[in-house]
N, C-alpha and C positions, 0 to 999 in steps of 0.2 A: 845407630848404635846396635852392636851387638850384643845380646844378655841369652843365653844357653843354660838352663838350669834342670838339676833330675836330684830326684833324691836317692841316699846311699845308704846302705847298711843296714842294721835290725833294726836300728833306729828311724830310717827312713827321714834321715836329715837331707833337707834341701843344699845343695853345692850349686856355686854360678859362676859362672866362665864370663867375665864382661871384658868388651873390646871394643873402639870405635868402628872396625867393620870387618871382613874374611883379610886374613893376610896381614893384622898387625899385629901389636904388642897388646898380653890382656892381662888379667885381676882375677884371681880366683878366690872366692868367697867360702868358706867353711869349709874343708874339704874333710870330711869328714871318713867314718872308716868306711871302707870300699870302695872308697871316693877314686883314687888316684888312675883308676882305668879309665870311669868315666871324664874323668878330665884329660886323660889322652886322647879320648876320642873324639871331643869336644875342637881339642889343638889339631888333630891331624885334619877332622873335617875342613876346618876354617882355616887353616894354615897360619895359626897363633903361635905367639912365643909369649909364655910365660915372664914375668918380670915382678908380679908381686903376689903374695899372699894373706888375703886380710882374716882377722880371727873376729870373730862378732864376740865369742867370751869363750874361756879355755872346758868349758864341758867335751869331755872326750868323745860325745858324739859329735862335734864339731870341728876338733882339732886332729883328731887320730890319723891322719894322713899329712899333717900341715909340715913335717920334717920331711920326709919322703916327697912329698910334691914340690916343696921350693928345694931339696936337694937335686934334685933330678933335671930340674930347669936353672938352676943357680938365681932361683928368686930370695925376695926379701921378704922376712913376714913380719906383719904389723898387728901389733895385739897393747892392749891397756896393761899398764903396770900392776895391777892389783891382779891380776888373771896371770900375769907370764910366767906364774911359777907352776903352774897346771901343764905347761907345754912340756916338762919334763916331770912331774907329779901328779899326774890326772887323777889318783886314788884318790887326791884331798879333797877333789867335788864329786866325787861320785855320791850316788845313794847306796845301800846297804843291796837293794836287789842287782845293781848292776856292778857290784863290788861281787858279790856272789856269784852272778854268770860268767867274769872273767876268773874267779878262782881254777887254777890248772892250766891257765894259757900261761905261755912265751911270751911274754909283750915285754915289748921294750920302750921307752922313748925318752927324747931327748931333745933340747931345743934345736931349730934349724941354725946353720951357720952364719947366717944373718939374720937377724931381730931388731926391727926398731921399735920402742912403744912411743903409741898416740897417746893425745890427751885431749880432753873436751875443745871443742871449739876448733879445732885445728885441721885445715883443708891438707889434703893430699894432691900430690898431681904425680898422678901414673898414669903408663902406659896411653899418655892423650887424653885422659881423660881428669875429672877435677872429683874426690869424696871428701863430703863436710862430716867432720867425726863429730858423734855425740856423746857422753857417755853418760850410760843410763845404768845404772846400779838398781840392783833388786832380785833378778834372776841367779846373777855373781855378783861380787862387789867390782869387776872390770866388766861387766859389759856394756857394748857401746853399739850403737847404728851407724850408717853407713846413707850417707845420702847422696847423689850426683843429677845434677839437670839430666833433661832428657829428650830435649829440644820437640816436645809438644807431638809425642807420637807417642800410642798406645807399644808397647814393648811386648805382649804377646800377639797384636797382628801388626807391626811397625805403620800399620796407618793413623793418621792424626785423631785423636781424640783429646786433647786440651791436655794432655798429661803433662804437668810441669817439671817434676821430677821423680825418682824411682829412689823406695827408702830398701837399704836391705838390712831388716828389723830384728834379724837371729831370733831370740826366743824370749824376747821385749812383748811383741803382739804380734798375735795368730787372727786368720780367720774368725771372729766370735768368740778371740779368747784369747790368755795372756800366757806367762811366763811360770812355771811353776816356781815357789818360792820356799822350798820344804827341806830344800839340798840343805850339806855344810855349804855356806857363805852365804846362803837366802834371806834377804829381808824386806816382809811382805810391805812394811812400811814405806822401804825406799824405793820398791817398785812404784808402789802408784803416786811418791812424789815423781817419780821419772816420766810416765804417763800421764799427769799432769802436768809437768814443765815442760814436757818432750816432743808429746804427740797432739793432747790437745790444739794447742798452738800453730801449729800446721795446715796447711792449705787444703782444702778435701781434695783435689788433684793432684796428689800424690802415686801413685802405683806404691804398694807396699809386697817387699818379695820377702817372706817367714823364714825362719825357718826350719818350719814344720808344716806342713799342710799348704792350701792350694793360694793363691795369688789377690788380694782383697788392696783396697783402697782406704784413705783415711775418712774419706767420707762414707764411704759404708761403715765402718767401723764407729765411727762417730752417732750415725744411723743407729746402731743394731747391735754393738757389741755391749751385754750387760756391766762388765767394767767400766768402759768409757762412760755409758748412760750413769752409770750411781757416781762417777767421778762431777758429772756434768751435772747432776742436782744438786750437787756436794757443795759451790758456792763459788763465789762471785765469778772466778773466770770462766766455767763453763755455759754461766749466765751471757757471756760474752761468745763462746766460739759456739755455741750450738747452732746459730743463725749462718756461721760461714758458709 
């Protein structure tokens, strides 16, 4: 497998180019703003052709390229029903400061010319490859992860390290940390039901791609991240996965 990933923009959101290998059909994952070069360069290196575009949740530092990238490639993008109205209205998740920094720009947007929305539970099969949709509410009320096997190789040196699968987490869980929940549509509460039904539950061999910040696993995270820890004292099931 192939997984390509850099971050974009003021934001410094993570964007990832995944493909079974150089030369096929791939997934592009959050394309966010300034995104849309870096993801040419991604296709020209590897001689990829575009076919889909997935939205982890419609914050504009994640989608602001997502019309422009699947126009360009005539891909399809895939986003949760409760977020797709953000793909042509991004003002209504913003915050008040980044409301402010875009005051006096041009910006335009609009949804791409193909849109399908996912829903919980429900596998994709792109581009050769197979993603299990999650949807984890709390960050926005559509966000959702992104998880696909990964046939038991580490994805930052593709040599075998037991990795069973690769989650790509948008801004569910960080590094040491989780999702802010302060926006219009945030609700801290149903984050860390999401985090508990979500990620808990989960294999510690996982690979987890953010996104925001550097590349962590669920068992580190499980280790070491202060939310998962307070979630896991918190009762019965963490009494359960903390020994996974």
């Amino acid at each position: 497998m192939l997984i390509a990933g850099f971050p974009a923009g003021p934001w410094g959101t993570n964007c990832y180019v995944v493909a079974t290998g150089a030369g096929a059909e791939c997934v592009v994952i959050d394309p966010g703003k300034d995104a849309a070069e870096g993801v040419d360069a991604v296709i020209r290196e590897h001689n990829l052709k575009p076919v889909s575009v997935l939205v982890t949740h419609g914050h504009v530092d994640h989608m602001w390229c997502v019309a422009p990238v699947a126009g360009t490639y005539d891909a399809t993008a895939y986003i949760h029903p409760s977020d797709r109205h953000l793909l042509a209205n991004p003002m209504a998740g913003m915050s008040a400061e980044t409301t402010a920094m875009l005051l006096g720009g041009k910006y335009e947007f609009a949804e791409p010319d193909k849109v399908e929305e996912i829903v919980d539970g429900q596998t994709l099969e792109l581009a050769g490859l197979e993603f299990l949709v999650d949807h984890t509410p709390g960050h926005t009320p559509g966000s959702i992860i992104f998880r696909t096997p990964y046939g038991d190789q580490d994805p930052s040196t593709g040599s075998g390290q037991g990795i069973a699968e690769v989650m790509f987490s948008g801004d569910l869980l960080f590094a040491g940390s989780i999702g802010r929940t302060d926006l219009p549509g945030g609700d801290h509460g149903a984050m860390l039901q999401s985090l508990r039904d979500k990620v808990l539950p989960l294999a510690d061999n996982i690979a987890v791609l953010p996104g925001h910040g550097e590349q962590t696993s669920i068992g580190q995270e499980r280790m070491s991240n202060p939310f998962l820890l307070d979630l896991i004292d918190d009762g019965p099931l963490g009494q359960v996965t903390r020994g996974l």
